[in-house]
N, C-alpha and C positions, 0 to 999 in steps of 0.2 A: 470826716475829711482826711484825706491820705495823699502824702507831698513822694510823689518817685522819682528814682533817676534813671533815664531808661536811656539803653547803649542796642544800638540794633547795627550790625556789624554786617555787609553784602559781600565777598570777594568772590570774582569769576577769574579762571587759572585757562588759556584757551592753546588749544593745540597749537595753531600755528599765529602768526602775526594779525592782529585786527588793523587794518590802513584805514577805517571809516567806521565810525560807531556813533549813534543815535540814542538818545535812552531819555524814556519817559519815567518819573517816579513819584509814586505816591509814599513818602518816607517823611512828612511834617505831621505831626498829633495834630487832630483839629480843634479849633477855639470853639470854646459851646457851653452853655448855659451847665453849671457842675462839672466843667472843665477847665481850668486856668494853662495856660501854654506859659509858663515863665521864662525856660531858654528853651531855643533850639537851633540848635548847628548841622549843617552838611558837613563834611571833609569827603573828599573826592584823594585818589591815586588811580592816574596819573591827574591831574586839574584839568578841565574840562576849557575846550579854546571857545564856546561861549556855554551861556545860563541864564534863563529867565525863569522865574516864579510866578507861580498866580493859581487864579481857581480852574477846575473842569466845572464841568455841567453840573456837579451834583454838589459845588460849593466845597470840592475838596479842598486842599493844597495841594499845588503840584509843582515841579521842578522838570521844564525841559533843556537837556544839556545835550555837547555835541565834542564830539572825541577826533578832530583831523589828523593829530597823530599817529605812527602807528604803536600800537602796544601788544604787549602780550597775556595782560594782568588788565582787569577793572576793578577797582574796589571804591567803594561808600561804607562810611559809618555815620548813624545819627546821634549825636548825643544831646539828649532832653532834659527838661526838669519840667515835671507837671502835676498839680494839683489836681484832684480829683475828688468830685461831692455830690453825686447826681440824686434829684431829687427821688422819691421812692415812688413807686406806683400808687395810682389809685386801691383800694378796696377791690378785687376780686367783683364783688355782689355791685359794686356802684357806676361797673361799666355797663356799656348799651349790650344789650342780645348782638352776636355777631352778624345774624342778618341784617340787621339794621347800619351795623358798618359795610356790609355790603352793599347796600342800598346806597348810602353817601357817596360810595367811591365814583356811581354812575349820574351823580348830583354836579353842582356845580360847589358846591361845599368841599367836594374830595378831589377837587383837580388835580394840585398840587402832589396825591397819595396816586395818582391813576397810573401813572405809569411802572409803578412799584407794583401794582395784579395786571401788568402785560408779560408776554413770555419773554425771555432773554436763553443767551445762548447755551449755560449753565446752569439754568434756574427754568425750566417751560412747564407750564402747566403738565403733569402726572396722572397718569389713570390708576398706579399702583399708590405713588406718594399722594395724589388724593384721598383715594380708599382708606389709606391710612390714617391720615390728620381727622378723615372725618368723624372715626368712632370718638374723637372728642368734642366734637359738635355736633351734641342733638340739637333739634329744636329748640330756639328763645334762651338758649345759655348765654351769662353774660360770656363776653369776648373773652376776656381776661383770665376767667376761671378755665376755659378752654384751651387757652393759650398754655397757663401752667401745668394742666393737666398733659398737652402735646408733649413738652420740653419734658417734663418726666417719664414720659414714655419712651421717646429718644433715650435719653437717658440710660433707663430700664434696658431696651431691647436690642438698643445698637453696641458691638465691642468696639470700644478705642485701641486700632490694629494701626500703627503705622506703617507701610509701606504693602499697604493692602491695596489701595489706589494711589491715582496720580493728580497731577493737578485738573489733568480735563476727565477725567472720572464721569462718563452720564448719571444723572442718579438715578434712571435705569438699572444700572450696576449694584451704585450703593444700595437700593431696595433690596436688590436680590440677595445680595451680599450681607447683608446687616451691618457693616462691618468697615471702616474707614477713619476720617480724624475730624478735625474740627468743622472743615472744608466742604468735605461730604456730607456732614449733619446738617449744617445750613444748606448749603442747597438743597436736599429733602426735604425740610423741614418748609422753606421757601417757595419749593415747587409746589408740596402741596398744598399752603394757603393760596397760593394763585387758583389752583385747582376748584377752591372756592369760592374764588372772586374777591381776594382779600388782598391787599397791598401786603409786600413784605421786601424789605432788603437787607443786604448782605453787607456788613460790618465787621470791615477789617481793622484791626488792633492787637492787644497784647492783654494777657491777664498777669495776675501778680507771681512773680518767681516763688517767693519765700512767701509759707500759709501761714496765716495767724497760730498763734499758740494753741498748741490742742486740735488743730485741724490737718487733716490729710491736706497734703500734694497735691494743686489743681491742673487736672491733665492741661496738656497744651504750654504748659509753662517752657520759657526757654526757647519759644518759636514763634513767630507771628499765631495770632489767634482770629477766629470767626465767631461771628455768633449772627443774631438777628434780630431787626429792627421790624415791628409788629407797628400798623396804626390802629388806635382805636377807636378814633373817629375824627371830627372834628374840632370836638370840644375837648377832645385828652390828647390829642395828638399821639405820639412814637413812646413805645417804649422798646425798651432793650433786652430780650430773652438768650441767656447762655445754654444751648442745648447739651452740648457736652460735656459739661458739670451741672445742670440742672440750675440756675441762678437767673435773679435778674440781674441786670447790670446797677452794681454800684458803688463800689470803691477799691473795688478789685481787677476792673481792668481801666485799660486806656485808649481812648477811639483814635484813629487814624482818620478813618473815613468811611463812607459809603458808595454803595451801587446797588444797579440789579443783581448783580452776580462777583465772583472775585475777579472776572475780564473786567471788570469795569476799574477795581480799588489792588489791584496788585502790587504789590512792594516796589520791583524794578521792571520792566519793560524794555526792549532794545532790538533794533537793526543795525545789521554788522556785514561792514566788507569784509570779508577773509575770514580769519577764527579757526575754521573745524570743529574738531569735539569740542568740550565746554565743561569745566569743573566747578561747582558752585559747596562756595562754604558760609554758610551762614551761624552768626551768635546774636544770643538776645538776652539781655539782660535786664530787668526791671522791678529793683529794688526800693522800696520803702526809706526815707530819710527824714 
């Protein structure tokens, strides 16, 4: 179990005067089984002339706010305290053959998991990112063992290159490219389980700043982080695979939330009267106490 205090800091600097601004955010950690939410605070500059809280479709938190002012600057910072203790995986050997979660997805056992192996707009099924995922699914392997073996490939064969792609990156690209950040790995990684009829979503959060003693530096630190949420079927439900440090998820990072893809769970979102160019500065901070 591992208590953080995490500061995720958004400021936009805009060319010219905003008169009308709109902004969706997903910026609350979500409450979950190995997750305890203790505090959590918005603070807004300039203050927003309205605000409503509540869930999207996929049981996030979300925060819709609305700026009539005009400004020149938007900034959000979250500052949190959250416990984190998620249970550990099944055994490798004690999940089902992946066909067999394939098979549920098309049941009425896997309703719930179905729309996570539909395409989305960052995440579509792959003929190259299928290819890929599948040399770790032969035949009647359990899921799980499959799954670990993916994320280590990932791993292995992609460089963590910032400013190699963008936020809309096809992972067309990434394929070709090997080469991108957290961002990109899950949607590869994503694309290709669709590719074989397998639910997968896209899991935005934070891993931990500072590594335990005697451990490397976990990339991604210091930035919003991705990773991916794998079903196993119906009787194991989700688990949580880190491709870009090779982990499962467990007391090293912190979930915000999920989707099919990062259009779905993105930090801040916004429509704007005026603006022009647009300078964005982001900090994150998420410390162990």
């Amino acid at each position: 179990m591992t208590r953080y205090a995490l500061r995720h800091s958004t400021a936009y600097d805009y060319e010219s005067v905003v008169d009308l601004a709109a902004h969706l955010l997903h910026l609350t950690p979500r409450a979950l089984p190995g997750q305890q939410v203790e505090a959590s605070r918005l603070v807004f500059s300039p203050a927003p002339s309205h605000r409503r809280d509540g869930l999207d479709h996929f049981g996030n938190m979300t925060t819709w706010m609305f700026l009539h002012a005009p400004h020149g600057r938007f900034a959000v910072t979250l500052d949190a305290t959250v416990e984190v203790d998620f249970a550990p995986p099944p055994f490798a050997s004690q999940t089902p053959p992946w066909e067999v979660v394939r098979e549920a997805v098309r049941a009425r056992a896997g309703w719930q998991a179905a729309e996570f192996a539909l395409p989305s707009a960052l995440a579509a099924p792959h003929a190259a990112a299928g290819a890929y995922a599948r040399a770790s699914f032969p035949p009647g392997r359990p899921i799980l063992a499959a799954l670990r073996e993916l994320t280590s490939r990932i791993k292995r064969d992609f460089a963590f290159r910032p400013g190699a792609t963008t936020v809309s990156t096809p992972v067309a690209q990434v394929m070709a490219k090997r080469a991108g950040v957290c961002q990109d790995f899950a949607h590869a990684m994503i694309a290709g389980l669709r590719t074989l009829g397998l639910p997968a979503r896209y899991v935005s959060g934070y891993v931990r700043t500072n590594p335990p003693p005697g451990q490397v530096r976990r990339q991604g630190a210091d930035a919003s982080h991705a990773w991916v949420g794998c079903w196993l079927g119906p009787d194991l439900g989700w688990v949580d695979l880190d491709p870009t440090n090779d982990l499962v998820v467990a007391d090293e990072h912190v979930v915000l939330g999920w989707g099919r893809d990062y259009a779905d769970i993105s930090p801040v979102k916004g429509l704007l009267l005026g603006g022009g160019r647009q300078e964005l500065e982001v900090a994150v901070d998420l410390v162990p106490v």
